[in-house]
Backbone as CSV, one residue per row, in Angstrom:
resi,resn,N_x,N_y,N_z,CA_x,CA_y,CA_z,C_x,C_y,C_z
1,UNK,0.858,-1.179,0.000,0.000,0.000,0.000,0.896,1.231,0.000
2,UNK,0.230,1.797,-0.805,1.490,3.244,-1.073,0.936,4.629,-0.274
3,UNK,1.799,4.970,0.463,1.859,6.112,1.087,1.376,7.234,0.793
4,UNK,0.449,7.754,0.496,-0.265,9.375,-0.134,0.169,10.218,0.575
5,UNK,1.111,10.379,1.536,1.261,11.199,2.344,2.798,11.533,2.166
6,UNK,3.309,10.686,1.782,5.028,10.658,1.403,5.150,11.714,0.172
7,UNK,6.733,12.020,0.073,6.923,12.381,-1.161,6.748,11.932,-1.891
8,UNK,6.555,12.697,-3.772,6.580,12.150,-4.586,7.692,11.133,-5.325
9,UNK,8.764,11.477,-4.859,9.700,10.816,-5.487,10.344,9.459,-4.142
10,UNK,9.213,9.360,-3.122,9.668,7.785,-2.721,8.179,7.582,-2.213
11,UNK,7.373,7.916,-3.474,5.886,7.222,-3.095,6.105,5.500,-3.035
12,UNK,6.585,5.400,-4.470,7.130,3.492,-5.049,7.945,3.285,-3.590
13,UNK,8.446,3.450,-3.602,9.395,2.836,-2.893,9.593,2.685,-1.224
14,UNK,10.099,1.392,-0.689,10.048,1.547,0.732,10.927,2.421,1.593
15,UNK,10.647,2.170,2.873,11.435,3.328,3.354,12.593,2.882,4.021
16,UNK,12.960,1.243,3.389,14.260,1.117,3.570,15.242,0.568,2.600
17,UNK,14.298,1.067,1.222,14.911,1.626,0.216,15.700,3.544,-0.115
18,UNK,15.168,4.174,0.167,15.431,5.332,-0.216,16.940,5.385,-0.068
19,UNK,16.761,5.939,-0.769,18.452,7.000,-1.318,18.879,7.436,-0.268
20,UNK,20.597,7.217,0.192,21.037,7.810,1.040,21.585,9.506,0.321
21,UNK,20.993,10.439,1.061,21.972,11.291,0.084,23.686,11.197,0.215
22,UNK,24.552,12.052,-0.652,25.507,11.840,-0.216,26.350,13.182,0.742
23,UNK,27.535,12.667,0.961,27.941,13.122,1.751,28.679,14.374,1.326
24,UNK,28.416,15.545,2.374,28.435,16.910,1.778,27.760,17.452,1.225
25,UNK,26.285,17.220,1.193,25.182,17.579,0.561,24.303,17.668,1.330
26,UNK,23.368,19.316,1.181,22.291,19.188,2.744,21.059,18.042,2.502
27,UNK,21.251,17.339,3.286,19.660,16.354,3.667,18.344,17.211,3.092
28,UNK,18.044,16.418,2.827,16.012,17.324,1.804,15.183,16.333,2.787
29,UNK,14.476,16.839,3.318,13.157,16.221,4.068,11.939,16.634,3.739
30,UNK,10.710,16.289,3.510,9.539,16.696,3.536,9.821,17.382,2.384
31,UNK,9.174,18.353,2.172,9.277,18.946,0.762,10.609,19.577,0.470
32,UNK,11.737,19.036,0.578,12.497,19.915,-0.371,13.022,20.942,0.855
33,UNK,13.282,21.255,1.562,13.753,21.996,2.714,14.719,21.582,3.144
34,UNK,15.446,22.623,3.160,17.309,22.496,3.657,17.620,22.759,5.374
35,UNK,18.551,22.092,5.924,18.873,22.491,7.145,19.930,23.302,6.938
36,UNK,19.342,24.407,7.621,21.043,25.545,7.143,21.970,25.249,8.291
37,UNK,23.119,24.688,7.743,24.191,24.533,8.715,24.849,25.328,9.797
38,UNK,25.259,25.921,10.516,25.332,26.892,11.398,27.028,27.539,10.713
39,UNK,26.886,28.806,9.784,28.712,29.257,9.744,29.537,29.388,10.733
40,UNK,30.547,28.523,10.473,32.066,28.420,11.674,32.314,30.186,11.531
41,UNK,32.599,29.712,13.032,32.825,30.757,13.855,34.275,31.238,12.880
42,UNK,34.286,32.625,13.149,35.278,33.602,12.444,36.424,33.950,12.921
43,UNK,37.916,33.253,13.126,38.686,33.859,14.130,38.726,35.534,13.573
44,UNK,39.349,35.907,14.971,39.541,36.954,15.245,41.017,37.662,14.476
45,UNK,40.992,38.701,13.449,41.606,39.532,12.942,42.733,40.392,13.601
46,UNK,43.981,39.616,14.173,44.617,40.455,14.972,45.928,41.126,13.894
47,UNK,45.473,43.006,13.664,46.466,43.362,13.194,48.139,43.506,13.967
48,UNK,48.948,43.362,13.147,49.881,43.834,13.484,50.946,44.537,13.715
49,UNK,51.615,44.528,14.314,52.118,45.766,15.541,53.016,46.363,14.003
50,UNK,53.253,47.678,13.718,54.226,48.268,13.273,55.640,47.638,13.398
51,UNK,56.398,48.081,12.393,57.941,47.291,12.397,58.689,48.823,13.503
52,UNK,59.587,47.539,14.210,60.334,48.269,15.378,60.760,50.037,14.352
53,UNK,60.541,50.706,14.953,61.550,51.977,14.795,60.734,52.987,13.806
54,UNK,59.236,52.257,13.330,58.430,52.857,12.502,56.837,53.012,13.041
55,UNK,56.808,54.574,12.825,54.878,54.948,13.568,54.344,54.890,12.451
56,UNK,53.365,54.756,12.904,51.885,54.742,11.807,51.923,56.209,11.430
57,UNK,51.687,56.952,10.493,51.560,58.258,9.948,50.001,58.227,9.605
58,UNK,49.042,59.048,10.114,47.569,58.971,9.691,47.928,59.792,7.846
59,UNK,46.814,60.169,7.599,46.904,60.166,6.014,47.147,61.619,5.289
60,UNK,46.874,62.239,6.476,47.120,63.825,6.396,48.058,64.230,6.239
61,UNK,49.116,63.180,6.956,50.343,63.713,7.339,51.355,62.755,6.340
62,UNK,50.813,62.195,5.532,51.496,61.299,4.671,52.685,61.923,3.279
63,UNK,53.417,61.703,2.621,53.965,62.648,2.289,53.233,62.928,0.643
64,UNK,53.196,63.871,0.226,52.083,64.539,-0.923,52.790,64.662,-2.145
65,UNK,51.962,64.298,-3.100,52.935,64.369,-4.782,53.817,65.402,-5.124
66,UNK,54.996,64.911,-5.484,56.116,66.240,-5.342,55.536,67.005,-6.737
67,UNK,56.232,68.629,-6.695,55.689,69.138,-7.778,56.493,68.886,-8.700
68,UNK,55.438,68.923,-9.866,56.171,68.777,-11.231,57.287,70.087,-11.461
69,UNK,58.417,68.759,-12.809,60.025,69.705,-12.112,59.768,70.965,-13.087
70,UNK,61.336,71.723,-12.609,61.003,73.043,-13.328,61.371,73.078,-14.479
71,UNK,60.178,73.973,-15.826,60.941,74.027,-17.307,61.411,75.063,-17.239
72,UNK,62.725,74.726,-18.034,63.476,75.786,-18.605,63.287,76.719,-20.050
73,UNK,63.383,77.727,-19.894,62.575,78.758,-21.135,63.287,79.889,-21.134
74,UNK,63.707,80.228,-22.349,64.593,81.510,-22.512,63.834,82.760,-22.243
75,UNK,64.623,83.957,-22.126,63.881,85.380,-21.870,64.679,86.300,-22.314
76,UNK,64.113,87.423,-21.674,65.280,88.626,-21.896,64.506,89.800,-20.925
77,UNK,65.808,90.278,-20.651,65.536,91.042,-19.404,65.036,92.140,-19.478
78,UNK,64.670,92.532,-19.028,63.466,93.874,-18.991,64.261,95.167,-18.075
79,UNK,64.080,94.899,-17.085,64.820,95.937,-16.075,65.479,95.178,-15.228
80,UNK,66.415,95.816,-14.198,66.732,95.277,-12.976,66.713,96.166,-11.892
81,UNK,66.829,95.525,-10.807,66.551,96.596,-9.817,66.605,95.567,-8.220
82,UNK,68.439,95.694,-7.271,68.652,95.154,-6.609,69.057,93.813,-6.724
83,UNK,68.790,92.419,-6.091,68.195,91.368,-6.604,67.363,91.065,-7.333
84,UNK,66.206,91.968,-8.026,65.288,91.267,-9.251,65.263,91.919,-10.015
85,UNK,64.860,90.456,-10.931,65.436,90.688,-12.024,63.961,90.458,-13.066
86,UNK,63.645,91.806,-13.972,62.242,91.349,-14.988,62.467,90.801,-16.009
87,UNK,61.633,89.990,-16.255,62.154,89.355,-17.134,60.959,88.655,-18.272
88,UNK,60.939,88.703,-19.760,59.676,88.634,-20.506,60.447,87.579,-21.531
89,UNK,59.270,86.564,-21.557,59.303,85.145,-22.084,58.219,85.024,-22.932
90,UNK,58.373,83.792,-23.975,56.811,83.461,-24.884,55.942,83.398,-24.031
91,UNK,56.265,82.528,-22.626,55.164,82.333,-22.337,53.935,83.938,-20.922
92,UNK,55.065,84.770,-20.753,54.622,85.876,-20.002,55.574,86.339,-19.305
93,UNK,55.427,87.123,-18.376,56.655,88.028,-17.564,56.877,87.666,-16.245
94,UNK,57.950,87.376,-15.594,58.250,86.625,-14.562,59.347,87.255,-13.738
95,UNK,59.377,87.440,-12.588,60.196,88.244,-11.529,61.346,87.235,-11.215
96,UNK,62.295,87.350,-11.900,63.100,86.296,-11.262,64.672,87.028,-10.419
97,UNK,65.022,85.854,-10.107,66.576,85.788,-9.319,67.466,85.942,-9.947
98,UNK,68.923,86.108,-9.791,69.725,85.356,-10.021,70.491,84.186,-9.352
99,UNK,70.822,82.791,-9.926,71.108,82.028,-9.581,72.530,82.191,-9.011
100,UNK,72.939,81.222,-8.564,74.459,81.368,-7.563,75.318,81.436,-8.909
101,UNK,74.862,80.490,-9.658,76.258,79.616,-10.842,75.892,80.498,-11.551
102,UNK,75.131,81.607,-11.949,75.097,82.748,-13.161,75.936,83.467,-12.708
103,UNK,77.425,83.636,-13.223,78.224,84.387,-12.557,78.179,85.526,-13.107
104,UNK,77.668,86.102,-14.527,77.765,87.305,-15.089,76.465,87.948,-14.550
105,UNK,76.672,89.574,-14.396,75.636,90.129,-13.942,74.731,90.094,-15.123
106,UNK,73.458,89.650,-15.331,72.206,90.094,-16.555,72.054,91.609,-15.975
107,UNK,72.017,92.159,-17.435,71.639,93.491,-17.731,70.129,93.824,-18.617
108,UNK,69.596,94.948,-18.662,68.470,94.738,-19.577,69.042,94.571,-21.183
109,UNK,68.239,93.778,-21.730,68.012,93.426,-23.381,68.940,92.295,-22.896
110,UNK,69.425,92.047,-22.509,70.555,90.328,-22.700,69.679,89.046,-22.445
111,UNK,69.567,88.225,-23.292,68.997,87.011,-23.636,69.628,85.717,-21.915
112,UNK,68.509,85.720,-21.496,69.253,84.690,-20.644,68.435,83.614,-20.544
113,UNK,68.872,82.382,-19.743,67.963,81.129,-19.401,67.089,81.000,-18.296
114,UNK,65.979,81.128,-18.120,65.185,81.131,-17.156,64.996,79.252,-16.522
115,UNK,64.933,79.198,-15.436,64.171,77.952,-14.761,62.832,78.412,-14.062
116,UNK,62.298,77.846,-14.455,60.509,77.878,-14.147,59.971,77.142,-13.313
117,UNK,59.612,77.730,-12.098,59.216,76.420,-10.642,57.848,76.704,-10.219
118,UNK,56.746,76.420,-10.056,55.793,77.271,-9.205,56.067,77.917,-8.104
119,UNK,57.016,77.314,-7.277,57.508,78.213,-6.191,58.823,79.440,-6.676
120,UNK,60.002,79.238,-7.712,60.584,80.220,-7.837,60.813,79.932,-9.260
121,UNK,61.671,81.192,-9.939,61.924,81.482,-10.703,63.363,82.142,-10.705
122,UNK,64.455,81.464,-11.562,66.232,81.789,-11.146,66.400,82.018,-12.751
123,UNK,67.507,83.163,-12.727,67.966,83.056,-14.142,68.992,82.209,-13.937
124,UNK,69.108,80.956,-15.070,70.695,80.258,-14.591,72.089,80.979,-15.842
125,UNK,71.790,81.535,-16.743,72.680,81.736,-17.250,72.485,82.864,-18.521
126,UNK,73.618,83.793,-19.034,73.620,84.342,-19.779,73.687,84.245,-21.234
127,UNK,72.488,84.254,-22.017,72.776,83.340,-23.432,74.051,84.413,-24.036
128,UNK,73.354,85.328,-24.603,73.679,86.310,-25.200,73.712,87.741,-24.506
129,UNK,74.588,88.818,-24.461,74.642,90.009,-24.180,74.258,91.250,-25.057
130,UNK,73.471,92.331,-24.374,73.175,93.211,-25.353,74.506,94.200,-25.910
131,UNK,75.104,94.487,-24.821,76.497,94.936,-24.644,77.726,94.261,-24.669
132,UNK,78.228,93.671,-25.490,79.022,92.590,-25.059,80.626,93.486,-23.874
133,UNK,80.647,94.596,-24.479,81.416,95.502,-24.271,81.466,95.881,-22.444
134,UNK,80.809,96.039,-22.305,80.099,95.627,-20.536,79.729,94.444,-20.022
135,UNK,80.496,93.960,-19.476,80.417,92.716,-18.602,80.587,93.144,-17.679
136,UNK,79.835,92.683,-16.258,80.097,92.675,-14.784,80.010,91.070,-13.999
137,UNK,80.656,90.916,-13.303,80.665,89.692,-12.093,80.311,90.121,-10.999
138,UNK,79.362,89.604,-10.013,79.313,90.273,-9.350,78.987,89.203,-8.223
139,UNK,79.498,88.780,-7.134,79.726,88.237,-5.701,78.614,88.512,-4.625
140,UNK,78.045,88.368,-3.864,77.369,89.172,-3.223,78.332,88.874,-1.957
141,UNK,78.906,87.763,-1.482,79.752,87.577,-0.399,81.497,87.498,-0.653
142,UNK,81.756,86.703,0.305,82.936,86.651,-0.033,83.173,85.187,-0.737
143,UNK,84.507,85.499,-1.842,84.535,84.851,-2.795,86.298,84.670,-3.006
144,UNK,86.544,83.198,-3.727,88.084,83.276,-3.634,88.468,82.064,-5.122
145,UNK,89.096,82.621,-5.183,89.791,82.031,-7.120,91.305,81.132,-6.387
146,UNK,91.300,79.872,-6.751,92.751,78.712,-6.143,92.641,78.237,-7.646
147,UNK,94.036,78.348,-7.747,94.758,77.642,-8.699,95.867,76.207,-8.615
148,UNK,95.486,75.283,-9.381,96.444,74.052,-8.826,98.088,74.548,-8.731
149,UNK,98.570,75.203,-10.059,99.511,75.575,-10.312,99.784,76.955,-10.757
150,UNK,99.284,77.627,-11.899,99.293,78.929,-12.138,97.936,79.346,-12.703
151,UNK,98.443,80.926,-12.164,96.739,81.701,-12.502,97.618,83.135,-12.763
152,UNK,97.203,83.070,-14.134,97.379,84.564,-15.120,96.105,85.181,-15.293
153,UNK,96.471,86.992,-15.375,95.685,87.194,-15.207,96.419,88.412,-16.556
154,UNK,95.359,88.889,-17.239,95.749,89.350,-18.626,94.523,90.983,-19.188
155,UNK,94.793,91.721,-19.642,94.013,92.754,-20.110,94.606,93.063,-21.744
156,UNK,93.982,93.490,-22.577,94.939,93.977,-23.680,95.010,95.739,-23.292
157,UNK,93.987,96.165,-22.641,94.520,97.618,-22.349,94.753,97.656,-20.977
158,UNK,93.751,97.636,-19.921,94.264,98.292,-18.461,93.610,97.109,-17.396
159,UNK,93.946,97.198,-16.807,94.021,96.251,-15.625,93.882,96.784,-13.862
160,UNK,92.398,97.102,-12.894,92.645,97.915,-11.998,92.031,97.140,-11.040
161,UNK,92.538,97.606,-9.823,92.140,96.884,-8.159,91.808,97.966,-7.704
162,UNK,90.605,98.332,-6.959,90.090,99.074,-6.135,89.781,98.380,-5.031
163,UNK,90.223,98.497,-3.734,89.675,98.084,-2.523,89.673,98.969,-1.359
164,UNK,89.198,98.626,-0.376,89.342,99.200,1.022,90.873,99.036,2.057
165,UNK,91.231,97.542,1.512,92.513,97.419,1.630,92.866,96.485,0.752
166,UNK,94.138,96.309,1.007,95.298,95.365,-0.042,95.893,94.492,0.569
167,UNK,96.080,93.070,0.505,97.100,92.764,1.221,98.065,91.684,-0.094
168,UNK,99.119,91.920,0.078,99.765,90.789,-1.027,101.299,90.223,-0.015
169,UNK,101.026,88.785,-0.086,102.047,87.757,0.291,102.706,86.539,-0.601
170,UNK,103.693,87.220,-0.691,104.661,85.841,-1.384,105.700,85.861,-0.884
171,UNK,106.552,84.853,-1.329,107.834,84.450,-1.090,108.663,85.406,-1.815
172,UNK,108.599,85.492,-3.171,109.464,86.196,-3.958,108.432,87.006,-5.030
173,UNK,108.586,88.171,-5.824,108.193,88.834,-6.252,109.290,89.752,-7.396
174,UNK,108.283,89.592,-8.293,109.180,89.939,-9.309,108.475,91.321,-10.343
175,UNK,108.829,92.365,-10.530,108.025,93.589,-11.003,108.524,94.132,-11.953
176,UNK,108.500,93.816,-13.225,108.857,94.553,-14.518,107.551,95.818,-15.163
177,UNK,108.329,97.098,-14.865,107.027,97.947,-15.731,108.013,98.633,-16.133
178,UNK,107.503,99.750,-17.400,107.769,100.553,-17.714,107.647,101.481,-17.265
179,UNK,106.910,102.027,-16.902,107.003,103.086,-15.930,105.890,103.541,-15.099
180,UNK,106.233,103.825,-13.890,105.399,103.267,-12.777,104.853,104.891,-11.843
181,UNK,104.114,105.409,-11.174,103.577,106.467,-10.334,102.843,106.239,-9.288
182,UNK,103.205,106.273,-8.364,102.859,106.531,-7.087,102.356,107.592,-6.210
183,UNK,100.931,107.732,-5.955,100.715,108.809,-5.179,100.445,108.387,-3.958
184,UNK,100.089,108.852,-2.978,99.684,108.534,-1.538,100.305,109.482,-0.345
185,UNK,99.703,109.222,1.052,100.018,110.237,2.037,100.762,109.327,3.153
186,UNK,101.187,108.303,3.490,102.293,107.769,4.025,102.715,106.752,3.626
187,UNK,104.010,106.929,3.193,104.493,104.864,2.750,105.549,104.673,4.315
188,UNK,105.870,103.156,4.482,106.674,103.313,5.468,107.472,102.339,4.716
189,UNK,107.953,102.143,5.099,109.030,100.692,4.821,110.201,99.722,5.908
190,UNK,110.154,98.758,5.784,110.570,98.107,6.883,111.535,96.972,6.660
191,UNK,112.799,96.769,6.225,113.787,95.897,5.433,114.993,95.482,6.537
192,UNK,115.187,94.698,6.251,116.923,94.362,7.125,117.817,94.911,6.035
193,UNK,117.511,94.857,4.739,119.081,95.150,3.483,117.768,95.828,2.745
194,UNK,118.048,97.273,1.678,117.797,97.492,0.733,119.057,97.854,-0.189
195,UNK,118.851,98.030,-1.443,120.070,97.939,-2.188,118.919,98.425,-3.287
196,UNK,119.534,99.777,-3.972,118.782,100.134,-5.232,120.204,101.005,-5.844
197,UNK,119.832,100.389,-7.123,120.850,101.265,-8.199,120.037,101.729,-9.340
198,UNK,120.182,103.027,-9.409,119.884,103.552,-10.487,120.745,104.429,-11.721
199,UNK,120.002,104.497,-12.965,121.374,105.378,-13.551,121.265,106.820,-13.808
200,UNK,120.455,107.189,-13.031,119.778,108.869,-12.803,118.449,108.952,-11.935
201,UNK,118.902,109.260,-10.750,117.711,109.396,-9.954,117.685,110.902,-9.957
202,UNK,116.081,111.810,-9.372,115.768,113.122,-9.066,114.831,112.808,-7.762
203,UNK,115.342,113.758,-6.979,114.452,113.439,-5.621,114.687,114.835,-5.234
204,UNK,112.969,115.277,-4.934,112.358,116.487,-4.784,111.566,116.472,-3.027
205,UNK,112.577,117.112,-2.329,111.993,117.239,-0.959,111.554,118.705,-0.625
206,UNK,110.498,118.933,0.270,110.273,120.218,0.971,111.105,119.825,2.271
207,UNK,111.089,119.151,3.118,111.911,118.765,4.136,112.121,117.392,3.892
208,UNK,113.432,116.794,4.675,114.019,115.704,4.424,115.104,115.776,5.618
209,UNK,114.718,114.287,6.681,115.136,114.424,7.696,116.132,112.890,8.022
210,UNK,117.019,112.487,8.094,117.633,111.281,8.263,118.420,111.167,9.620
211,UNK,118.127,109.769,10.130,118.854,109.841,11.517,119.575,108.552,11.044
212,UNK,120.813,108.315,11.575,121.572,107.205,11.594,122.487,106.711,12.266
213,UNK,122.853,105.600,12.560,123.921,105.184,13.454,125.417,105.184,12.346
214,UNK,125.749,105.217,11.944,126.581,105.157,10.883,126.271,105.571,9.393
215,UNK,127.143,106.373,8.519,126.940,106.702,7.405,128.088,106.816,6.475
216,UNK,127.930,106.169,5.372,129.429,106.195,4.660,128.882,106.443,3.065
217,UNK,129.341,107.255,2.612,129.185,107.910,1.170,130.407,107.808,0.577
218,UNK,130.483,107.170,-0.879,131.989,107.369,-1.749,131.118,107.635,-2.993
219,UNK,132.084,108.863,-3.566,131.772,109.766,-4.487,133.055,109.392,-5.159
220,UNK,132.950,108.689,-6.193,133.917,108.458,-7.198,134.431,109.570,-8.081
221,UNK,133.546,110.824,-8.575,134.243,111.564,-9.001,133.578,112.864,-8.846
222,UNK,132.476,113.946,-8.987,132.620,114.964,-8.683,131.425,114.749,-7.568
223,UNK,131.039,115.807,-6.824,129.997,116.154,-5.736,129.530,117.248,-5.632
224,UNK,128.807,118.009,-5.452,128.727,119.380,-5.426,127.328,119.428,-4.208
225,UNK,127.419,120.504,-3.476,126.305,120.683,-2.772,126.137,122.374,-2.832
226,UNK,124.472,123.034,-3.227,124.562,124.314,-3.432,123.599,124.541,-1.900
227,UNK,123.195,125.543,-1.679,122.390,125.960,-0.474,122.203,127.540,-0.096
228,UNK,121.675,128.084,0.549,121.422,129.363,1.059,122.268,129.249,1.923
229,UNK,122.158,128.699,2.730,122.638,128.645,4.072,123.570,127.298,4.869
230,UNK,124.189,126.764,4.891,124.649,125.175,5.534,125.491,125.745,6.519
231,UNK,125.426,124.555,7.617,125.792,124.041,8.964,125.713,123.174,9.345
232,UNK,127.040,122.600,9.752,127.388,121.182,10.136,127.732,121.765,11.323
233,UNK,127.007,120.855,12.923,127.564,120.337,13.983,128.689,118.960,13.923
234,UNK,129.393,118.974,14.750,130.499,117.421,14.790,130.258,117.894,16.198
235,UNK,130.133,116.826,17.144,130.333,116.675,18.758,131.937,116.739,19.156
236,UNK,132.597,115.811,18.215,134.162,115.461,18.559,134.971,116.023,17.380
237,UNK,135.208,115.382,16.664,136.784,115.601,15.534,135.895,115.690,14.095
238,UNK,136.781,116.786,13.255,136.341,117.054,11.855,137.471,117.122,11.263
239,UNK,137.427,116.352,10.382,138.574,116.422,9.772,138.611,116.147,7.665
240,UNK,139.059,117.323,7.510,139.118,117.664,6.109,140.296,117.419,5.182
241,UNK,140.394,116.500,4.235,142.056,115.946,3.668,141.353,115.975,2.520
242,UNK,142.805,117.036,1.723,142.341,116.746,0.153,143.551,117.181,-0.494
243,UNK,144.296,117.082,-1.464,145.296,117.591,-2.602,145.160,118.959,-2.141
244,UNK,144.111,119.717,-2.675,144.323,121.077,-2.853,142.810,121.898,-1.863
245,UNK,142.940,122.765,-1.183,141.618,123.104,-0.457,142.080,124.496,-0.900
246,UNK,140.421,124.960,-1.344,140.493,126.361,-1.781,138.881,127.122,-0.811
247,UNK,139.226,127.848,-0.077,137.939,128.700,1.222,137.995,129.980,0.328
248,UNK,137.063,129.677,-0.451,136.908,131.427,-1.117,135.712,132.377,-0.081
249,UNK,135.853,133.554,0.064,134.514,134.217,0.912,134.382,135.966,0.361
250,UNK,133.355,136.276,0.161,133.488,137.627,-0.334,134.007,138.742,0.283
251,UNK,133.597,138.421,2.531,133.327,139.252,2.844,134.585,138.825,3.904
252,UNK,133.937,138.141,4.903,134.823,137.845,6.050,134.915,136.409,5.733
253,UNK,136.382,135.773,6.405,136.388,134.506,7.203,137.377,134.445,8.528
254,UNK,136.272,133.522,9.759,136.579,133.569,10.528,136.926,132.615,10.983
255,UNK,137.977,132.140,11.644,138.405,130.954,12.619,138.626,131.091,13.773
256,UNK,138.043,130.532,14.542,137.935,130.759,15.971,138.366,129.716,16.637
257,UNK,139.040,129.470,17.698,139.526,128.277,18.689,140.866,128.326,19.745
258,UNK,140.829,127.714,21.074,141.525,128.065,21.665,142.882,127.950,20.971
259,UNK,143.439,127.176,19.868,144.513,126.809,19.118,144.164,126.451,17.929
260,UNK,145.030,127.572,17.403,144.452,127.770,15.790,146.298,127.301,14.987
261,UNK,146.266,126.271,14.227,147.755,126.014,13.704,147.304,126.011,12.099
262,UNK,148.205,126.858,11.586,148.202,126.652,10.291,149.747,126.373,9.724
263,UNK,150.021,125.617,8.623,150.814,125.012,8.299,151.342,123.825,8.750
């Protein structure tokens, strides 16, 4: 007798026939209804700790797309005035610097190289000059030129140093000119030996004063001294030797001393 009450698909059949389902497959009972299995439990998500010697940075503080780099674009200078420098390009007019490594001063009309930054603007270099005839360098600090071995220094016309002071040190020194002028309001000089020969000197004093511990003059052949007026002191002994002595005087001459010997 068949079951009216069973499913359709084990009406025929007994009930120790039916189909085992298989395994890994939910059981169907009664009509077709699943037992929902209960989902395994979820372990727990434990993040982990930062690497020794490194913080978490939230996102604010993260570091931000660098800006795009700077183009370079020619110009020409407009005016100057102090540190800035105007300056007009294809693409518009731009206040710029000068860079450290632009060693020539830009002047107006001279073609130079601009670098283009959103944050600055540097001239790096001088293409072309409007003047070539005018060049300036110009330092803003202090600045110094080393040579491995030698450093010439050359003009085809003139050559000048202006400073506040001078200082020059070498070992040896060597000075060929043609001809040389000196002005100024004190020289001093300070030597253990000088030694100068010349083959016609002129020396023009208003006063002229010499002190010395010793003095020795040889006059190889004539001497002459003219004057208004001369007087020699001697403390001790004077003594005059020559071939022939001639005392010419217009008016008087006098010799005076407790012992007067002639001949």
């Amino acid at each position: 007798m068949r079951d009216l009450t069973a499913p359709w698909w084990c009406r025929n059949r007994s009930m120790t026939t039916l189909p085992r389902p298989k395994p890994g497959r939910h059981r169907r009972i009664d009509r077709g209804l699943r037992l929902q299995r209960p989902a395994p439990a979820r372990e727990s998500v434990q993040t982990r700790p930062p690497p020794h010697g490194r913080e978490t940075m939230p996102m604010s503080q993260r570091a931000t797309k660098p800006d795009p780099q700077p183009v370079l674009s020619e110009g020409w200078v407009e005016t100057t005035a102090n540190d800035q420098l105007r300056v007009t390009t294809e693409q518009g007019r731009y206040a710029a610097r000068k860079a450290a490594s632009c060693l020539l001063m830009p002047k107006p009309g001279d073609q130079v190289l601009l670098s283009i930054h959103s944050a600055s603007v540097y001239v790096l270099a001088v293409l072309e000059q409007a003047d070539p005839e005018a060049s300036q360098i110009n330092l803003p600090g202090e600045a110094s030129i080393r040579a491995g071995s030698n450093l010439h220094l050359s003009a085809t016309q003139a050559l000048s140093c202006a400073s506040q002071t001078l200082s020059v040190g070498a070992e040896q020194a060597d000075l060929s000119i043609e001809r040389t002028q000196f002005i100024g309001n004190l020289v001093a000089l300070q030597a253990e030996r000088i030694r100068s020969v010349f083959s016609s000197a002129d020396q023009v004093y208003r006063t002229l004063s010499q002190r010395m511990v010793e003095y020795f003059r040889v006059t190889k052949e004539h001497e002459e001294t003219q004057a208004n007026s001369s007087r020699k002191l001697v403390e001790e002994d004077l003594s005059l030797q020559s071939r022939n002595t001639h005392i010419v005087s217009e008016e008087n001459v006098k010799v005076d001393g407790e012992l007067v010997q002639l001949g």
